[in-house]
C-alpha positions as CSV (number, residue, x, y, z in Angstrom):
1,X,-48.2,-30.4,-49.3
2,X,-49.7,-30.2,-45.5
3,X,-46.4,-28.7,-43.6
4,X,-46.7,-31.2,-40.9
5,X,-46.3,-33.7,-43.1
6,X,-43.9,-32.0,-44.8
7,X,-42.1,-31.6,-41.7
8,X,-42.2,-35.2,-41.1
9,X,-41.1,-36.5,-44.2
10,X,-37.9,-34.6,-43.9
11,X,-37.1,-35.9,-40.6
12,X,-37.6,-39.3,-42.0
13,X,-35.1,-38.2,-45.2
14,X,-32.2,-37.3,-42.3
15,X,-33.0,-41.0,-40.7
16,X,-32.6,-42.6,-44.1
17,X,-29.7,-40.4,-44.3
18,X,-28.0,-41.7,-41.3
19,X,-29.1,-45.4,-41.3
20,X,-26.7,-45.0,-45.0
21,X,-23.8,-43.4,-43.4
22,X,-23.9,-45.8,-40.5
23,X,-23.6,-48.7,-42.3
24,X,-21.4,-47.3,-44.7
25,X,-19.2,-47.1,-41.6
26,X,-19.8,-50.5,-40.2
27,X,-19.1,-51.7,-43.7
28,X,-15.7,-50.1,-44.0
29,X,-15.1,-51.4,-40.8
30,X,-15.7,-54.9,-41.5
31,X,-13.7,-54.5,-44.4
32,X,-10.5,-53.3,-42.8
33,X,-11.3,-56.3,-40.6
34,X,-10.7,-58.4,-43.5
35,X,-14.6,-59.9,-43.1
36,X,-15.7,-59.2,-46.5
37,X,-18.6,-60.8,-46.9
38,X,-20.1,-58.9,-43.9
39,X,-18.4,-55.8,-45.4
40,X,-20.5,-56.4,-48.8
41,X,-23.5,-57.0,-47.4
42,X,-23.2,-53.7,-45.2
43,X,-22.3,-51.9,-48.9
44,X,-25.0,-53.2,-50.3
45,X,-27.1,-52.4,-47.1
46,X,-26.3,-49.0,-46.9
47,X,-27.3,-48.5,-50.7
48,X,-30.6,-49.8,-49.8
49,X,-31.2,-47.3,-47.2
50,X,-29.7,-44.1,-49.7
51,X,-32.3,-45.4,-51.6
52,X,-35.3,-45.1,-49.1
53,X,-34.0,-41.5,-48.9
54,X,-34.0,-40.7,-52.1
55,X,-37.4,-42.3,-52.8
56,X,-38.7,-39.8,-50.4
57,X,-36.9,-37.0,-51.4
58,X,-38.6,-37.4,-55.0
59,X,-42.0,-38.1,-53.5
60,X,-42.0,-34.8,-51.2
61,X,-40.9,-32.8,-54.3
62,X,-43.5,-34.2,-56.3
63,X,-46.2,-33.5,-54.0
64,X,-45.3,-30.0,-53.8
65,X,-43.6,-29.9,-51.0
66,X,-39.6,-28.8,-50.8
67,X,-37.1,-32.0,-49.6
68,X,-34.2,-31.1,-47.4
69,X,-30.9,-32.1,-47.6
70,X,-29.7,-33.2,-44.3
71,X,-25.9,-32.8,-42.8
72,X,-25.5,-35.6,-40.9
73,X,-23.4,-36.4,-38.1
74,X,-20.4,-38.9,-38.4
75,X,-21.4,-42.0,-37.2
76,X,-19.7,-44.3,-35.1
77,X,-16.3,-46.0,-36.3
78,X,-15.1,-48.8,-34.2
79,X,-17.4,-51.4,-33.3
80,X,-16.3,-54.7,-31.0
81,X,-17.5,-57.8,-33.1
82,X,-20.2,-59.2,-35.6
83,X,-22.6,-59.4,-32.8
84,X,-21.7,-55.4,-31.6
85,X,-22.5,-54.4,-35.2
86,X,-26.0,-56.4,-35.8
87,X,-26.9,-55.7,-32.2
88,X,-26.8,-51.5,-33.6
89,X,-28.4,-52.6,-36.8
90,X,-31.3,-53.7,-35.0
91,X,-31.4,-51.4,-32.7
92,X,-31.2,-48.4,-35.3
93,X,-33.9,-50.5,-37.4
94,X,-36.2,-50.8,-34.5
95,X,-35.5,-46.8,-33.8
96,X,-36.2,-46.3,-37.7
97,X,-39.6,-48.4,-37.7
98,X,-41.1,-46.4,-34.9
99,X,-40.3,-43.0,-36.7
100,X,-42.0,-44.6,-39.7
101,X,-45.0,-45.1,-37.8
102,X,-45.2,-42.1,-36.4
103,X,-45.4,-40.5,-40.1
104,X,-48.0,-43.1,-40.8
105,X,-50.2,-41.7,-37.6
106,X,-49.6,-37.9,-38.6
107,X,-51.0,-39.5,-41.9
108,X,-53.7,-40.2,-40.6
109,X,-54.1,-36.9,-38.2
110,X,-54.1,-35.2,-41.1
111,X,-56.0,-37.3,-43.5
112,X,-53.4,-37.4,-45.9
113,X,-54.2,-40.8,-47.7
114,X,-51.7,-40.1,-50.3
115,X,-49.2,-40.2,-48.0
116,X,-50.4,-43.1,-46.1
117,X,-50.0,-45.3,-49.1
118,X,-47.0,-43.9,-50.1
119,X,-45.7,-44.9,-46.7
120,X,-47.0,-48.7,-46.6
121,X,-44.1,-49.5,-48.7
122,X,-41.6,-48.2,-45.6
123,X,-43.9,-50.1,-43.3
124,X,-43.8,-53.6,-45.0
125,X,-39.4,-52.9,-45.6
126,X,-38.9,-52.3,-42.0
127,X,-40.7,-55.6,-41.3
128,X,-38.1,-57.2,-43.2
129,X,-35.1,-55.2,-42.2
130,X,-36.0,-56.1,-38.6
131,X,-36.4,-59.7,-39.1
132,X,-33.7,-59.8,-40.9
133,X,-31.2,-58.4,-38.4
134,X,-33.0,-60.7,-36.0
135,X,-32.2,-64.0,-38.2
136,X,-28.5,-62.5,-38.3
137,X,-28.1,-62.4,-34.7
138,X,-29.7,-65.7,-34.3
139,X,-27.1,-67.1,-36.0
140,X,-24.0,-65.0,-34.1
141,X,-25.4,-65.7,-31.0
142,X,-25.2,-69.8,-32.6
143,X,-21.6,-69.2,-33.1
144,X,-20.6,-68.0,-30.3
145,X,-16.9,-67.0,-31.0
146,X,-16.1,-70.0,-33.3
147,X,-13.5,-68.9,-35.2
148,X,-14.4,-71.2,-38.2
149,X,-18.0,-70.3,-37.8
150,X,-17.7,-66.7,-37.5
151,X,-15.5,-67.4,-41.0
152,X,-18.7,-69.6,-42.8
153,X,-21.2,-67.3,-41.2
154,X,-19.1,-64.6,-43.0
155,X,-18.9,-66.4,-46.4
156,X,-22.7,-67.1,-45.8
157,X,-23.6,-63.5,-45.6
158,X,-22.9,-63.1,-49.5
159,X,-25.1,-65.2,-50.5
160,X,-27.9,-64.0,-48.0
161,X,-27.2,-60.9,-48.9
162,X,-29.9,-60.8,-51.7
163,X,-32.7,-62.9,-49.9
164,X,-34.9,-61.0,-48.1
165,X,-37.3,-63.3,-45.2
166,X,-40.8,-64.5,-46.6
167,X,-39.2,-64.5,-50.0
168,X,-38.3,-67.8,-52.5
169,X,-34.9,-68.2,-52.5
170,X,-34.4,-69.4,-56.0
């Protein structure tokens, strides 16, 4: 594997890395908060993004090239609200998207097609990760801080939870 791209990759494993433990924190947070449904959807979210790194962590080995195992630092802890939280999201998602580009342009620099490919699949997730922390805020910024909307849009979030944007919700 080129070493640029190696190079890359990894720094995109530590962001995947990070984007887990941060919502891993926002989750436990909004569980001690006693919003569960946000809490669960955060779980779940954070799973997601262990998974991204672990999908490249295989595909760099595989190629030949040697994944590393990034320390991390501990994320944030306290957060103000709903909103505070899926402002960050979107804001780290946004911050993740550009990074994946950037691997996609070394991609191409290099003329590593392989990779290329490989990385469409981060490009079309971060489409919907971003639109879907933009529908989330939508609808916070729709409550306001209605106490008995901030409690349905938290009940909501369960079922959402699953549902990507742009796909049938059977």
């Amino acid at each position: 594997m080129n070493t640029r791209i190696e190079n890359i990759l990894n720094k995109q494993i530590k962001a995947e890395a990070t984007s887990s433990q941060l919502y891993l924190a926002m989750a436990s947070w909004a569980e001690n908060a006693g919003i569960n449904g946000t809490a669960n959807f955060l779980y779940q979210h954070s799973d997601e993004e262990r998974t991204h790194m672990l999908k490249l962590v295989r595909f760099v080995n595989e190629r030949g090239g040697k994944a590393d195992i990034p320390s991390i630092d501990i994320p944030q802890k306290e957060f103000e609200s709903l909103t505070h939280i899926f402002t960050l999201l979107l804001e780290h998602e946004i911050m993740v998207t550009n990074m994946i580009n950037e691997v996609v342009y070394i991609c191409l620099e290099e003329k590593d097609y392989s990779t290329h490919n490989f990385m469409q699949w981060f490009v079309a997730e971060q489409l919907e990760e971003e639109a879907l922390a933009r529908n989330i805020l939508d609808k916070l910024k729709m409550i306001g801080n209605d106490k008995a909307g901030l409690y349905l849009f938290d009940r909501d979030l369960e079922t959402i939870q699953n549902v990507k944007p742009g796909a049938p919700n059977v």
